[in-house]
C-alpha positions in Angstrom: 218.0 50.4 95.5 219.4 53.9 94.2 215.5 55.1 95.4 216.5 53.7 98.9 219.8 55.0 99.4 219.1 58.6 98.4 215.8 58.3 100.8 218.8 57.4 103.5 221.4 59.8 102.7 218.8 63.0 103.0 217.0 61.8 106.2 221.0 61.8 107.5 221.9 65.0 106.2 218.6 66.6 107.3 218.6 65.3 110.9 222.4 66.1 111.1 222.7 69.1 113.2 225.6 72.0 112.0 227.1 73.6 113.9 226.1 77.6 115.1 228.6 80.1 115.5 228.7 82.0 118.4 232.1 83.5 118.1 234.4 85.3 115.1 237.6 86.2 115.6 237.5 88.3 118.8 233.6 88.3 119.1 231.7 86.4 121.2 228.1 86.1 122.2 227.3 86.3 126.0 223.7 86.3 127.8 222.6 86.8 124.5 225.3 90.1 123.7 227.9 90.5 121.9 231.0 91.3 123.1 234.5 92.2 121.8 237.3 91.2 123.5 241.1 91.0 122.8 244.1 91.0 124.9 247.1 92.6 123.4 251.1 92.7 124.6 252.7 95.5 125.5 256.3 95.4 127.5 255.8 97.8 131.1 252.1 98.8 130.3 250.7 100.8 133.3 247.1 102.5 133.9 248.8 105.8 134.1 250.1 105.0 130.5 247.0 103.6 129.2 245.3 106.5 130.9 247.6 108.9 129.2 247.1 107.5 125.5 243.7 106.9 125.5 242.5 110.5 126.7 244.7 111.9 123.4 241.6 109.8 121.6 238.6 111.8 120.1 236.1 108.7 120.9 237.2 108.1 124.1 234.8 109.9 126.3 234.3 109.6 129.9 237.5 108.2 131.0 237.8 106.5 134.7 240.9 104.9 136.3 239.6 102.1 138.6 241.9 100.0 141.1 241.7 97.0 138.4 242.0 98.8 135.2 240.3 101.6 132.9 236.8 102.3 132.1 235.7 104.5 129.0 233.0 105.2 126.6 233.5 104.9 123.1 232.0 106.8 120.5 231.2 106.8 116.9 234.2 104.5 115.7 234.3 104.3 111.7 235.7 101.4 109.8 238.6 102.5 107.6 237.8 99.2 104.7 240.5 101.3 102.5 242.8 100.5 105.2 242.8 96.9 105.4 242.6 96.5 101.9 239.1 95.6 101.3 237.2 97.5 98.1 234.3 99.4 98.5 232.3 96.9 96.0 233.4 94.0 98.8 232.2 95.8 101.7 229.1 96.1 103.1 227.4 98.8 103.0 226.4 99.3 106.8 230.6 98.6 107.6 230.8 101.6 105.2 228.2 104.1 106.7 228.6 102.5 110.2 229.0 104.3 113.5 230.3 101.9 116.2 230.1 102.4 119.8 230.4 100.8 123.1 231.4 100.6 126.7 234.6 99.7 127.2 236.9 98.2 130.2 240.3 97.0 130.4 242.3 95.1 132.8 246.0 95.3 133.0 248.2 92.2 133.9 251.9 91.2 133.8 253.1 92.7 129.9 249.5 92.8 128.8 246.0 94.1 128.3 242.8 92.9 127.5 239.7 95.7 126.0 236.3 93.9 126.4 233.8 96.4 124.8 230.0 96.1 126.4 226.9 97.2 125.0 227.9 97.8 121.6 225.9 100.0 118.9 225.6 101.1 115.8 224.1 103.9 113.5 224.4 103.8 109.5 222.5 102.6 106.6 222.0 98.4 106.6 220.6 97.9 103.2 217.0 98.1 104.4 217.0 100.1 107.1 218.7 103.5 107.8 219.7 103.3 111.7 219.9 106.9 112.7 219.7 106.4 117.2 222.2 104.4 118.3 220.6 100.4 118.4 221.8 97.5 119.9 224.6 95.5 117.6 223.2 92.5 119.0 220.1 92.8 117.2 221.4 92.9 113.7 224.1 90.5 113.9 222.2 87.3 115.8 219.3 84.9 115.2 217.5 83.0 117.4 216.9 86.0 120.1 220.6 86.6 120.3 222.0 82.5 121.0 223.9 82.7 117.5 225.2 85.2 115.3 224.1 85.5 112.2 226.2 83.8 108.8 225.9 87.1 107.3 227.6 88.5 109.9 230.7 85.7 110.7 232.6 86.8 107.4 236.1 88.5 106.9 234.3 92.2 105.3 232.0 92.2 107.8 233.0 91.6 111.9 236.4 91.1 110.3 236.3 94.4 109.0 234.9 95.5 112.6 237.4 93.6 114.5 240.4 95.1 112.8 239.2 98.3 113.7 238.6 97.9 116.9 242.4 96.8 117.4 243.9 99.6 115.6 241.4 102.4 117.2 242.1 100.4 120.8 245.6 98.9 120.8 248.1 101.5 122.7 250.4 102.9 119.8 253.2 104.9 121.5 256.9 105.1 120.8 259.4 104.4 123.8 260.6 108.3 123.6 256.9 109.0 124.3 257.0 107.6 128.0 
């Protein structure tokens, strides 16, 4: 009897399918890329004041205004891990060494904004492999040509780490004396 109910509960928990991630935190996998996107608030936010701020920015190359937002490259963000209170022991070693970049576009609405970065790529050292040309994000961080991301990946020191500093390098930091 024990025989046939441990025969039972491993055929249910092999042929029960778990679920795949394919999103963390403000990541999301689309025709098989990943793409950040976060909307943040900001009171009276213009394209002449996003304009203005991002062109003060040292990775922010190629800046356009279009009629329905911004468009910019970005280039070679780092992850400060010190900053967000992670220890170098806890983070990985290509969120350490890595050199993050993207295209980037952002709509403006009523109070808000909302950065979707494209085409993201990396450069840095990932354990077993030292990435010196810019290569596709996508193709580290998925399985299954680029339908999932990978577990490795969906974990606070790693595209938590990222997504924190993409908001602080991307959210428009100004003080109202400024405008």
């Amino acid at each position: 009897m024990k025989k046939l109910l441990l025969l039972l509960l491993i055929s249910t928990v092999s042929t029960t399918s778990y679920p795949q991630a394919t999103a963390y935190a403000n990541f999301k996998l689309a025709e098989q890329e990943i793409i950040y996107q976060k909307v943040f608030e900001k009171d009276s936010i213009t394209s002449a004041k996003l304009e203005a701020y991002y062109k003060t920015l040292p990775y922010v190359t190629n800046l356009e205004v279009k009629q329905d937002g911004i468009q910019f490259d970005l280039n070679d963000i780092t992850v400060d891990y010190k900053k967000f209170q992670f220890s170098q022991v806890n983070t990985p070693l290509i969120i350490q060494t890595g050199k993050y970049s993207g295209k980037v576009s952002i709509s403006i609405k009523d109070g808000k904004y909302r950065v979707t970065i494209k085409s993201l790529q990396l450069t840095g050292n990932i354990v077993y492999k030292m990435i010196t040309e810019k290569d596709n994000l996508t193709r580290y961080a998925t399985k299954n040509s680029g339908t999932v991301l990978a577990e490795d990946w969906c974990r606070p020191n790693m595209l938590g780490l990222l997504d924190k500093a993409f908001a602080d390098k991307l959210e428009c930091k100004s003080s109202e004396d400024e405008w």
